[in-house]
Biopython code that builds the backbone (N, CA, C, O; Angstrom):
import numpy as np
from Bio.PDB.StructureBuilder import StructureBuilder

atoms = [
    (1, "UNK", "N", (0.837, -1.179, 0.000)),
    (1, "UNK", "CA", (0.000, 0.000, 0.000)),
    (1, "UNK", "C", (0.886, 1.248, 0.000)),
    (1, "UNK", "O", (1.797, 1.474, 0.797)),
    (2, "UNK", "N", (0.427, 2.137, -1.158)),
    (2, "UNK", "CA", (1.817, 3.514, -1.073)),
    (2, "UNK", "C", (0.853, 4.231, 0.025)),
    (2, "UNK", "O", (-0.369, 4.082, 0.058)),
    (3, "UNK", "N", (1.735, 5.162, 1.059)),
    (3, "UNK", "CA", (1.149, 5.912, 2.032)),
    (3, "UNK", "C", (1.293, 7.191, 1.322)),
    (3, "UNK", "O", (0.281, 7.874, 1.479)),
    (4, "UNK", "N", (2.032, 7.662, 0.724)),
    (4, "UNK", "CA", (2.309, 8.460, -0.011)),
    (4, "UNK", "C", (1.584, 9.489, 0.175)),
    (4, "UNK", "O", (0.484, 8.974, -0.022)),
    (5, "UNK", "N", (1.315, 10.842, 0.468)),
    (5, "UNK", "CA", (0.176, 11.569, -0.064)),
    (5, "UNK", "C", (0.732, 12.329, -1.336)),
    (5, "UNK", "O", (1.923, 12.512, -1.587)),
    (6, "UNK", "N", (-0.378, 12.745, -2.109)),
    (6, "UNK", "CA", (-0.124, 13.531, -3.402)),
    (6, "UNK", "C", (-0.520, 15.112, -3.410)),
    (6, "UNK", "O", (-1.456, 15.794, -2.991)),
    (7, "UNK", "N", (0.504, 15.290, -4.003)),
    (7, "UNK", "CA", (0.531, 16.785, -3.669)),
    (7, "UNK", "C", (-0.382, 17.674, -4.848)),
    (7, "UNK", "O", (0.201, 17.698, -5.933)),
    (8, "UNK", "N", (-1.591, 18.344, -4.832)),
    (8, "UNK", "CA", (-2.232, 18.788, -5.683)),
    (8, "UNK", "C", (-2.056, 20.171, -5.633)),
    (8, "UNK", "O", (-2.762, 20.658, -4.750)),
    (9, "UNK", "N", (-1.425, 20.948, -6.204)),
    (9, "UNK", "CA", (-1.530, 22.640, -5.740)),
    (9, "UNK", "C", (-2.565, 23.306, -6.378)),
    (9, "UNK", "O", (-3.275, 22.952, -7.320)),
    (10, "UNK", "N", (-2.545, 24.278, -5.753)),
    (10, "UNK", "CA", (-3.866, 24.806, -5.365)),
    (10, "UNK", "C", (-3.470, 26.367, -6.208)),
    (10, "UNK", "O", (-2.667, 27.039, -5.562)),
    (11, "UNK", "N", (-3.918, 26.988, -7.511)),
    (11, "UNK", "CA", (-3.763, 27.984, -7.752)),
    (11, "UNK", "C", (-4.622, 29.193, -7.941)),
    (11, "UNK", "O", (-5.619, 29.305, -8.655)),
    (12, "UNK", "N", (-3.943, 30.237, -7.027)),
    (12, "UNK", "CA", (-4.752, 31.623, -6.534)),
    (12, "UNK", "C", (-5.034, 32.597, -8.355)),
    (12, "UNK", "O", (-4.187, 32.584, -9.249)),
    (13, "UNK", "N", (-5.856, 33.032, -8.411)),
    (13, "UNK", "CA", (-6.201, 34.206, -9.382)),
    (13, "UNK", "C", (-5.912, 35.415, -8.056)),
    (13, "UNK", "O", (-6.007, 35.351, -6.831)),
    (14, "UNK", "N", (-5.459, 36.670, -9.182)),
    (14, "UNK", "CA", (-5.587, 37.531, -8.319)),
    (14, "UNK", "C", (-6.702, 38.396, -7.218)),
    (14, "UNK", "O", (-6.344, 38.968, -6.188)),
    (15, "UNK", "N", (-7.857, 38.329, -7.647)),
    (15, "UNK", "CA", (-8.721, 38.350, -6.113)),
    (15, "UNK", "C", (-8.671, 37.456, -5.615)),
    (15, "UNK", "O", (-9.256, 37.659, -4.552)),
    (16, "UNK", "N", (-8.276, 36.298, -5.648)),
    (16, "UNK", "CA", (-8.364, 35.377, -4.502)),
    (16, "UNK", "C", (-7.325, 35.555, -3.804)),
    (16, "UNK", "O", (-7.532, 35.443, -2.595)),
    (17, "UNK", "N", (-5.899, 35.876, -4.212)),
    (17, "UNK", "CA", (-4.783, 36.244, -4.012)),
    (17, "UNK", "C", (-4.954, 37.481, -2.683)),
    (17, "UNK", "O", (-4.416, 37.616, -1.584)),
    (18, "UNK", "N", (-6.321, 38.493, -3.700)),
    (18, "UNK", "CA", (-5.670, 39.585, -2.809)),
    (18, "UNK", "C", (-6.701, 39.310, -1.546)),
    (18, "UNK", "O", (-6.351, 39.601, -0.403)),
    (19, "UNK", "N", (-8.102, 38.682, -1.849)),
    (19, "UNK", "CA", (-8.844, 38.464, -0.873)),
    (19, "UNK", "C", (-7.933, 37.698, 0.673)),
    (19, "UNK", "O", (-7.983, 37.998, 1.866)),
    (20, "UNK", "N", (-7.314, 36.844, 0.067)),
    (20, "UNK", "CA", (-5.935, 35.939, 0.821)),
    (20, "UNK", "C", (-5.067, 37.007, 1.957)),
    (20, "UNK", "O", (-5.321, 37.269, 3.133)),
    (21, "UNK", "N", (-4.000, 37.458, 1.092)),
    (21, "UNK", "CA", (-3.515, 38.474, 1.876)),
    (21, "UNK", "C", (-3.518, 39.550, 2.227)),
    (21, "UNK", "O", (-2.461, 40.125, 2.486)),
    (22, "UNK", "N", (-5.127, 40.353, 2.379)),
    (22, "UNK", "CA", (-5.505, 41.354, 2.520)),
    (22, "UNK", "C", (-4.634, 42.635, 2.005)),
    (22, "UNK", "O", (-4.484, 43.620, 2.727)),
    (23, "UNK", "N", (-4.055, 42.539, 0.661)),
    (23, "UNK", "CA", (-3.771, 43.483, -0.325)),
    (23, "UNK", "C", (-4.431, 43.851, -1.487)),
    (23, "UNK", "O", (-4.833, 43.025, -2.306)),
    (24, "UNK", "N", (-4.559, 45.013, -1.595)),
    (24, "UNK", "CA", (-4.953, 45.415, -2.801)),
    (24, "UNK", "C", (-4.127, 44.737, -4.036)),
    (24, "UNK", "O", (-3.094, 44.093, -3.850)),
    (25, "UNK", "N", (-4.852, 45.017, -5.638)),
    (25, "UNK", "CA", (-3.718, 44.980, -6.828)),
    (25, "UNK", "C", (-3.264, 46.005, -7.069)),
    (25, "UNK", "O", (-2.892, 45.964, -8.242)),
    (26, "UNK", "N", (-3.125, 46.655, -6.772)),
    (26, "UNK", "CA", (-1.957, 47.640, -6.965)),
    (26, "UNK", "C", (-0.535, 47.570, -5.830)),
    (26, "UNK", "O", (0.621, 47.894, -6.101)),
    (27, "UNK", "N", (-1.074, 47.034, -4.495)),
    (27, "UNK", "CA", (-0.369, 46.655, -3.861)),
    (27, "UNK", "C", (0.499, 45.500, -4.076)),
    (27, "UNK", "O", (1.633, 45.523, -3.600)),
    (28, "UNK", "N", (0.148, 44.643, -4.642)),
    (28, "UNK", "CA", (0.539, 43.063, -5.099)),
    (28, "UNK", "C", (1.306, 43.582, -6.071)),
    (28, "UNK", "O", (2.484, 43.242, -5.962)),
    (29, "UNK", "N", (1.090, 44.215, -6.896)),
    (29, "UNK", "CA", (2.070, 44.211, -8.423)),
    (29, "UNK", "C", (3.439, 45.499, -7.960)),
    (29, "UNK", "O", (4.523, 45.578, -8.538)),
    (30, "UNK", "N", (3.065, 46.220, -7.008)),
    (30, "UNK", "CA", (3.917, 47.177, -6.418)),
    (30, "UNK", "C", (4.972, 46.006, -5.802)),
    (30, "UNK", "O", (6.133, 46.074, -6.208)),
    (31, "UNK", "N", (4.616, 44.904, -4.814)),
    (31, "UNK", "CA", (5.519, 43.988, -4.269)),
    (31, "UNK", "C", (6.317, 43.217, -5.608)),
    (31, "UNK", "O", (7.411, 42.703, -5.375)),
    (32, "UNK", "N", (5.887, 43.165, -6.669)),
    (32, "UNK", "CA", (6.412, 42.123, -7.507)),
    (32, "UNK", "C", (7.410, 43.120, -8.574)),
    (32, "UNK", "O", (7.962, 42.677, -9.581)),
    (33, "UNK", "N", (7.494, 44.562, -8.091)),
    (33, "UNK", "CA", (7.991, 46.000, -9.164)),
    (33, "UNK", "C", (9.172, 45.891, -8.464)),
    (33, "UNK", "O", (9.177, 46.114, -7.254)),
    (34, "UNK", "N", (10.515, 45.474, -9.258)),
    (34, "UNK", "CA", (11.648, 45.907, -8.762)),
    (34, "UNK", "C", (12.213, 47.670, -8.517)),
    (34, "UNK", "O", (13.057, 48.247, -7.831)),
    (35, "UNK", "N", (11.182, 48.032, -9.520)),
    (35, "UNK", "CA", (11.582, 49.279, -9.118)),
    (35, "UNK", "C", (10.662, 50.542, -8.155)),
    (35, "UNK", "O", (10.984, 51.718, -7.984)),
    (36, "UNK", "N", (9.277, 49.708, -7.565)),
    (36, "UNK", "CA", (8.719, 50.226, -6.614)),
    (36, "UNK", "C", (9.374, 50.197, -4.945)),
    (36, "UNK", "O", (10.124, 49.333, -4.489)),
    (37, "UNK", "N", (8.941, 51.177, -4.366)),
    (37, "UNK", "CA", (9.374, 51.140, -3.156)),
    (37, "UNK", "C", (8.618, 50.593, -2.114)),
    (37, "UNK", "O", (8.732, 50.893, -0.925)),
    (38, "UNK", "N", (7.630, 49.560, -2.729)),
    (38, "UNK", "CA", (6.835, 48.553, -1.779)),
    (38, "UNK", "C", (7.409, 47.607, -2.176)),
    (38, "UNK", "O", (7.030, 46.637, -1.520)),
    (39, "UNK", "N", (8.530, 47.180, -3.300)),
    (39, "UNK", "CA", (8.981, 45.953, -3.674)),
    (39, "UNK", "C", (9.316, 45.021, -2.422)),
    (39, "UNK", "O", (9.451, 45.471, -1.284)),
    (40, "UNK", "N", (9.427, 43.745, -2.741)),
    (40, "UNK", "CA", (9.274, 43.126, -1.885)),
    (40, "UNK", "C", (10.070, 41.710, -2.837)),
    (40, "UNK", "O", (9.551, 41.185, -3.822)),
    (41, "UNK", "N", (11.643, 41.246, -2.131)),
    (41, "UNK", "CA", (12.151, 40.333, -3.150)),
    (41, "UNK", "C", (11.394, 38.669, -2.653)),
    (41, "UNK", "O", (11.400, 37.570, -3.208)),
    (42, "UNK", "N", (10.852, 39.121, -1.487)),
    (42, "UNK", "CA", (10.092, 37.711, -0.566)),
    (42, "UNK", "C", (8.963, 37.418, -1.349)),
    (42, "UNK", "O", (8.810, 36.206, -1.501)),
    (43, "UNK", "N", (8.021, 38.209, -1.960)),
    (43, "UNK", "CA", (7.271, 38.064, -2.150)),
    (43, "UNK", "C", (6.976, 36.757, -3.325)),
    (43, "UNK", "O", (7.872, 36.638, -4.160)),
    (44, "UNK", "N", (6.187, 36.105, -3.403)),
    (44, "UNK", "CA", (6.241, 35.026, -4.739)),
    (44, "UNK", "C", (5.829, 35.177, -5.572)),
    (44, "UNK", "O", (4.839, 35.898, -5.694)),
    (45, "UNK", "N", (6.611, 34.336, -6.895)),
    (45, "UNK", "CA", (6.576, 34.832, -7.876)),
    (45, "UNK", "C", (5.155, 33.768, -8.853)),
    (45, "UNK", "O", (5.024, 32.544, -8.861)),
    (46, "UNK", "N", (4.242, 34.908, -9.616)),
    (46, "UNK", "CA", (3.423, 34.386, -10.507)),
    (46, "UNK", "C", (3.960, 33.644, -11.396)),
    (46, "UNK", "O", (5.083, 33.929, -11.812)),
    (47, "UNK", "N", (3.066, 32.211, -12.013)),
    (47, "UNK", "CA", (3.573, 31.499, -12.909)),
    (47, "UNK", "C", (1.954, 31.648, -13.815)),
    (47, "UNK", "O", (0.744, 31.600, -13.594)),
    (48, "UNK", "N", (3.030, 31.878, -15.054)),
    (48, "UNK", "CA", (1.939, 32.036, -16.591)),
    (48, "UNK", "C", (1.119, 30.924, -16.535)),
    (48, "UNK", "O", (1.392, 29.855, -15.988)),
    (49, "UNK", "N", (-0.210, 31.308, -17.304)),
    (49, "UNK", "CA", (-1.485, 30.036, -16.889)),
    (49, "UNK", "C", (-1.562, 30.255, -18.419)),
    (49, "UNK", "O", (-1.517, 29.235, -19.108)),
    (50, "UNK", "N", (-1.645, 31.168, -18.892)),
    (50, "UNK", "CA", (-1.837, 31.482, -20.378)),
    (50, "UNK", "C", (-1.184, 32.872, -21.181)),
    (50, "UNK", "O", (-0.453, 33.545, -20.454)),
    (51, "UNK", "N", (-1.315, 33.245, -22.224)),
    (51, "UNK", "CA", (-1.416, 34.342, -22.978)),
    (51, "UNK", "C", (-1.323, 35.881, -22.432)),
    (51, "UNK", "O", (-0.722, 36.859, -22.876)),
    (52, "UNK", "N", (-2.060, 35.721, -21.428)),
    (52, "UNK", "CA", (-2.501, 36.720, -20.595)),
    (52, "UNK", "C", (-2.943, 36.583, -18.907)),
    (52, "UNK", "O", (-3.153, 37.638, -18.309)),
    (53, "UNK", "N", (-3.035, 35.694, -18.402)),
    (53, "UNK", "CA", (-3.068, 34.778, -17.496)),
    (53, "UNK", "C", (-2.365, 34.572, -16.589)),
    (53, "UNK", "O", (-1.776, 33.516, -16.819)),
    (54, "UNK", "N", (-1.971, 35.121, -15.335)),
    (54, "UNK", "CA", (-1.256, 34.742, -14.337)),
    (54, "UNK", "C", (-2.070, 33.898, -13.082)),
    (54, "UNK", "O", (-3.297, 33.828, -13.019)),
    (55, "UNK", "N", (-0.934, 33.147, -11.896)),
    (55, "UNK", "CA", (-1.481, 32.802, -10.772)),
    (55, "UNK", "C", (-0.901, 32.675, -9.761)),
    (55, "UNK", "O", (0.205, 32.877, -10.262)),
    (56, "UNK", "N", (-0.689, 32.514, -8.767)),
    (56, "UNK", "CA", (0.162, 32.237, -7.571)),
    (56, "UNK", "C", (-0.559, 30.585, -6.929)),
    (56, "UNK", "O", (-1.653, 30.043, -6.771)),
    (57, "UNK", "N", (0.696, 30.357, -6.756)),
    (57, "UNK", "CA", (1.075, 28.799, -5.912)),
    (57, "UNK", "C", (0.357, 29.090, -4.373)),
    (57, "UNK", "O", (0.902, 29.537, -3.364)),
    (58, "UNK", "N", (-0.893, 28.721, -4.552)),
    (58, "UNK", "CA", (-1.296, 28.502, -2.889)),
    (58, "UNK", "C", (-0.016, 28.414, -1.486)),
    (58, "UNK", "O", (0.283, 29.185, -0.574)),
    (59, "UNK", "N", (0.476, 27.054, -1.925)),
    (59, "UNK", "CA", (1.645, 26.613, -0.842)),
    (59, "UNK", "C", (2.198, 28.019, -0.845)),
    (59, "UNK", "O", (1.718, 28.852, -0.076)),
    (60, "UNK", "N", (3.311, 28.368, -1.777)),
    (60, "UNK", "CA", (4.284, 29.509, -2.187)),
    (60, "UNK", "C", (3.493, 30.756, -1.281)),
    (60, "UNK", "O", (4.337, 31.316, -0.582)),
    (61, "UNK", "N", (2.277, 31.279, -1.117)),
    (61, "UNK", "CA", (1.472, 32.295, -0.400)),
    (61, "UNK", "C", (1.434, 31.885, 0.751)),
    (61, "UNK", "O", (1.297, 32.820, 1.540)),
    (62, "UNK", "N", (1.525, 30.387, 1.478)),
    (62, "UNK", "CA", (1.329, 30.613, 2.779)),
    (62, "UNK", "C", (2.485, 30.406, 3.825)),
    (62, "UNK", "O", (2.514, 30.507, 5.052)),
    (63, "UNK", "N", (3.778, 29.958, 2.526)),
    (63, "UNK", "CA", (5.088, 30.138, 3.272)),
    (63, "UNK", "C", (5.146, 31.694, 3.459)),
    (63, "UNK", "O", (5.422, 32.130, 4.577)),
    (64, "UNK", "N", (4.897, 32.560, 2.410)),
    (64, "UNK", "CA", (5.351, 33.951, 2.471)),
    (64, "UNK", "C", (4.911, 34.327, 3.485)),
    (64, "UNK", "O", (5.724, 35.060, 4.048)),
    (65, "UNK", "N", (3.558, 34.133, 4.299)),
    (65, "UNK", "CA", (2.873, 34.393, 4.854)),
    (65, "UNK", "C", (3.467, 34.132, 6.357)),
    (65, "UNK", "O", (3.645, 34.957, 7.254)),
    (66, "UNK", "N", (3.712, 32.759, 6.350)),
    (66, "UNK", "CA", (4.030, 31.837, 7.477)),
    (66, "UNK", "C", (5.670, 32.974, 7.896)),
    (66, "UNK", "O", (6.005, 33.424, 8.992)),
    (67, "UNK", "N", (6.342, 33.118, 6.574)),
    (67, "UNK", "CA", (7.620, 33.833, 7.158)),
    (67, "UNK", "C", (7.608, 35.354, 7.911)),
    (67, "UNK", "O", (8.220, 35.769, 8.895)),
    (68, "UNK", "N", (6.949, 35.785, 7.296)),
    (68, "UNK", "CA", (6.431, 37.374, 8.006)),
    (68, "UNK", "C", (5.664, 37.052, 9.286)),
    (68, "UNK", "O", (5.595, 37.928, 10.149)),
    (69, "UNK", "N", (5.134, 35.973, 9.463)),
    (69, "UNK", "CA", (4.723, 36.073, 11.133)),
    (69, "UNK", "C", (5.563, 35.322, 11.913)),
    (69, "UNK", "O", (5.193, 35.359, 13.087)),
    (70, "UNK", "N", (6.883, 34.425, 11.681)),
    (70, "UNK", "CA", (7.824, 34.581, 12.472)),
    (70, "UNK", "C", (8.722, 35.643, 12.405)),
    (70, "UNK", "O", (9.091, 36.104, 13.485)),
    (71, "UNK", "N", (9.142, 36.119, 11.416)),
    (71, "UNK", "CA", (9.753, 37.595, 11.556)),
    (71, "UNK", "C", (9.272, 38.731, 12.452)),
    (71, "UNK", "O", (10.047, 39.611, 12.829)),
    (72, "UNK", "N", (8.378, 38.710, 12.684)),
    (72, "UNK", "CA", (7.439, 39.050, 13.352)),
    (72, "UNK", "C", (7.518, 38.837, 14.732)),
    (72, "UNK", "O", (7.363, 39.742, 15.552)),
    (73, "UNK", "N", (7.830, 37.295, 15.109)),
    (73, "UNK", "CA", (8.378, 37.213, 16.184)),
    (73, "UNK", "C", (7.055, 36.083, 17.023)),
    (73, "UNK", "O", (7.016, 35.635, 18.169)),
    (74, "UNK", "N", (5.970, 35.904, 15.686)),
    (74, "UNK", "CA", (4.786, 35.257, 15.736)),
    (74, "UNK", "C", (3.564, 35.658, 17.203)),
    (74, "UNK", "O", (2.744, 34.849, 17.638)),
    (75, "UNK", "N", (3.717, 36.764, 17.608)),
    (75, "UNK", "CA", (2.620, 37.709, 18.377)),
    (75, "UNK", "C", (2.113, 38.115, 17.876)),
    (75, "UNK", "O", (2.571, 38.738, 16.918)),
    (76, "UNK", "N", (0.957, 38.077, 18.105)),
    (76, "UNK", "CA", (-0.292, 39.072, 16.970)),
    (76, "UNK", "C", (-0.299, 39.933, 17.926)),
    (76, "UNK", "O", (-0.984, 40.952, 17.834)),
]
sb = StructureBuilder()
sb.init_structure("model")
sb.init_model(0)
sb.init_chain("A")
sb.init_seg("    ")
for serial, (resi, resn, name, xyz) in enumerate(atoms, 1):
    if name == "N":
        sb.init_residue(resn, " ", resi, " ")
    sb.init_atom(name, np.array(xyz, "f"), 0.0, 1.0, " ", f" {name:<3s}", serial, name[0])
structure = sb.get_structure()
């Protein structure tokens, strides 16, 4: 019997994205602007779905996530 579990990822559109980490899109694409001063090199990076089409890696959003609240020092 494989115990295995399988890994299915889970991919965000951007309102779900921003609904997720309570950012705006302008905020989100400001984190992903090397040359904005909200840039952010932590932040993760979108992978093409199509033509026009971006998404973010569920997992990839809740490490980012997970790292800013130990940086943090994990106290709310």
């Amino acid at each position: 019997m494989n115990t295995q579990s399988i890994f299915h990822p889970r991919i965000l559109r951007l309102k779900q994205l921003a609904e997720r980490i309570g950012l705006g899109r302008s905020t989100i694409y400001d984190r992903m602007d090397v040359q904005s001063p909200r840039y952010d090199a932590t932040f993760p990076k979108p992978i093409k779905l199509g033509a026009a089409a971006i998404g973010w890696i569920d997992s990839d959003i809740t490490a980012w996530i997970e790292q800013r609240v130990s940086a943090k020092g994990g106290d709310s």
